[in-house]
N, C-alpha and C positions, 0 to 999 in steps of 0.2 A: 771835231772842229768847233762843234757849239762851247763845247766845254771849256776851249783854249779862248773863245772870245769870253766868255763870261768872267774868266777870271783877268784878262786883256793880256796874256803873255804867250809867246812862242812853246811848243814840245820843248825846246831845246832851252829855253829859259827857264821850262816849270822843274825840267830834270837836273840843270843845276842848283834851281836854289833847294830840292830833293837831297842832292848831295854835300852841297854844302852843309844845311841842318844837320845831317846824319855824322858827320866828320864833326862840327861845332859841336855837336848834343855828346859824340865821343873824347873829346878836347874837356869838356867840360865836367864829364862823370872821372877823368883822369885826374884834370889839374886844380878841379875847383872855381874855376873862372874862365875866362877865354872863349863861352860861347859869343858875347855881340861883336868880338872885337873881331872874328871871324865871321862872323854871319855880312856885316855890314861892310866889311874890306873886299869878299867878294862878291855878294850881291847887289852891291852898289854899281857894278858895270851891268847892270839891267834896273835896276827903281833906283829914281832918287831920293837920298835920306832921309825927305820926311815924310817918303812912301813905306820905307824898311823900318824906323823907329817902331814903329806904334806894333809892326808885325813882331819882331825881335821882341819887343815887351813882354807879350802876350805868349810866345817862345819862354822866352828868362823866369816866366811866373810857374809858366807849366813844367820845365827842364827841376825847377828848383824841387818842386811835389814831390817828382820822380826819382828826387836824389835826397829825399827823408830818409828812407830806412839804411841809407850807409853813411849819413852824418849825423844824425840826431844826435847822438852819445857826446858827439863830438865839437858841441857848437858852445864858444860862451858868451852868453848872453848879456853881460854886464857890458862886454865891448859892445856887440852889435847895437844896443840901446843907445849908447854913448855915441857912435856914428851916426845913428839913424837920425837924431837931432840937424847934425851939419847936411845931412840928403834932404832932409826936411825943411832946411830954408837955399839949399843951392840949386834943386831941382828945377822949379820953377824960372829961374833966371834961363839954364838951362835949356829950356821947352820955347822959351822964348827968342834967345837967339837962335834955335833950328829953324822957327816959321819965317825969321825974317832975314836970313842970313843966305847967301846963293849955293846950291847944291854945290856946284865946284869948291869953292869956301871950306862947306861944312867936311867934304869929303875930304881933303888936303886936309883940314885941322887934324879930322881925327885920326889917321895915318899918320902924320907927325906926331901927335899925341902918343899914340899905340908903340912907333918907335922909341922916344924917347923914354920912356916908364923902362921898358922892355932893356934898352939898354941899363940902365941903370940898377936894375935886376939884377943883371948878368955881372953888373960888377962887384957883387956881392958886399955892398957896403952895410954895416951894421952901426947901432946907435940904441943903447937899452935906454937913454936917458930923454930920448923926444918921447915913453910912453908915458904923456900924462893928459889930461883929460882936455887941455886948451888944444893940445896938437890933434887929439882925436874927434875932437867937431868941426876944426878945419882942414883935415883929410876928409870928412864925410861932406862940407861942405862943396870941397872940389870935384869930390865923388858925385856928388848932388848934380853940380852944373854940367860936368863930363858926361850924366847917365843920361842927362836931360837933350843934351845936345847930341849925341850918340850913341847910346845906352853902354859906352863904357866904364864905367863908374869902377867896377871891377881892381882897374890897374891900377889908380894910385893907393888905393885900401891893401890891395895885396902886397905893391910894394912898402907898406908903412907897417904892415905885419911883417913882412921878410927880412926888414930892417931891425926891428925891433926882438927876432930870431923868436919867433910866435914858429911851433911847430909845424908844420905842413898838415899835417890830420885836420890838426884847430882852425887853423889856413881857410881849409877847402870847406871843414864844415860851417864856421860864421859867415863867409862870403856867400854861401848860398842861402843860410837864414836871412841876412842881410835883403840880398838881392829879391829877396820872394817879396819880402816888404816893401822896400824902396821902387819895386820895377810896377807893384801893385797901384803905390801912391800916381806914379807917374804915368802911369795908363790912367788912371780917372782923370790925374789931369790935362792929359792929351785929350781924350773927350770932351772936357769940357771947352777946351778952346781950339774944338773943330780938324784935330789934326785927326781924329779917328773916325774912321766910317764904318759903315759891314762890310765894302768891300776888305777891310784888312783884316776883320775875322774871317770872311770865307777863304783867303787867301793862308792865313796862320792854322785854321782850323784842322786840315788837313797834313800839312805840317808836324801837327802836335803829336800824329802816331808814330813815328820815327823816333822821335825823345824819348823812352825808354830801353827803347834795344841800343842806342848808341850809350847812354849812363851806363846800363850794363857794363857793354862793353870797356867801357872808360873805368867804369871802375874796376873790373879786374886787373885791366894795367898797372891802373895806382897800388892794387896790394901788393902785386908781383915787381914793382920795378925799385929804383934806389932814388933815392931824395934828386940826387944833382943832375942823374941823365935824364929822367919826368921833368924838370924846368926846364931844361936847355931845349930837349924837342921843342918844346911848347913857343917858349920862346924865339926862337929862332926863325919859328913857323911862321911865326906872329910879324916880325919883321921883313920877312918875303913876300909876304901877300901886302903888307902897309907899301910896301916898295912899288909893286905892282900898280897900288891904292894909286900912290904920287905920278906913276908915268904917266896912268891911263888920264888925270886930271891934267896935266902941262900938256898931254896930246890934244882934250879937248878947247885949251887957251887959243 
């Protein structure tokens, strides 16, 4: 009982957000992305967003460590520099509508957010000729304000790679070089403008041992499955739980 007050949540809260992590940290050693957009669609029916950001951060830095030795090969770096620019001036806007913006607000955006990327995925629209360097600082851009406000930054990058028919491998490995940096910048600057406490590392801390048996897991899937049924799951996922996101918020109106 001391334990559960120290960290201030319920047995039956600590064991979701247990499971959630573990199923995200699996989603994510699979698809390349798709750990916050899961973390924070169902952990948001117990903390409000700008209790889960700074935790999720701190999550995304470590999940990323963990998913070096099956990406490394695989990452190219000329893109992720070229994005990391547009994270680098949209993050902070980002961080700043979370603190001032109302839980119900921030939660509803990013569920519709999550939705709409996701759809648009699925519609498998391609365009070789948006890859030039103006459109990749303001997808990182958008990416920037999205990771900041939600930490899902994730989904418009990966849709602008899917578009652009950037292989799935390259996909999953720049998104997570990406993410280790960008979630890095954006945890300092949560700290510095008081959204991060200890309570959210003691809270992430724990946490963080879960994140290598789910990548594992995740990424054996990725080797053994085919391109389109690995999105679709993912996908699909991602839009039931945002759905969920959206009732649980109109029920608290």
């Amino acid at each position: 009982m001391d334990l559960l007050n120290f960290f201030e949540l319920s047995l039956f809260e600590i064991l979701l957000i247990i499971f959630t992590v573990f199923i995200a940290s699996v989603i994510r050693g699979f698809n390349g992305f798709g750990f916050s957009a899961t973390c924070i669609s169902l952990i948001s029916f117990i903390l409000p967003a700008i209790e889960i950001v700074p935790i999720i951060l701190i999550l995304e830095i470590s999940v990323s460590i963990f998913m070096i030795p099956y990406i490394w090969s695989n990452i190219n770096w000329k893109f992720v520099f070229q994005i990391l620019v547009g994270i680098s001036i949209g993050s902070p806007i980002g961080l700043y509508l979370l603190k001032y913006l109302s839980p119900n607000i921030v939660h509803l955006s990013i569920c519709g957010i999550v939705i709409f990327f996701v759809i648009l995925q699925l519609q498998g629209y391609s365009n070789k000729k948006i890859n030039t360097l103006p459109i990749k600082i303001l997808a990182g851009g958008l990416s920037g304000i999205i990771n900041g406000l939600g930490t899902l930054g994730g989904m418009p990058i990966s849709l602008f790679l899917l578009i652009t028919k950037v292989a799935p491998i390259v996909i999953r490995g720049s998104l997570a070089a990406i993410f280790f940096i960008a979630d890095a910048y954006v945890l300092n600057l949560s700290f510095f403008s008081g959204i991060v406490d200890s309570k959210v590392f003691y809270r992430a801390l724990p946490l963080i041992l879960i994140l290598p048996v789910g990548v594992f897991i995740g990424n054996k899937l990725f080797v053994k499955s085919r391109e389109e049924t690995y999105r679709k799951f993912v996908f699909y996922f991602l839009i039931i739980i945002s759905i969920i996101g959206i009732i649980k918020v109109i029920n608290n109106i």
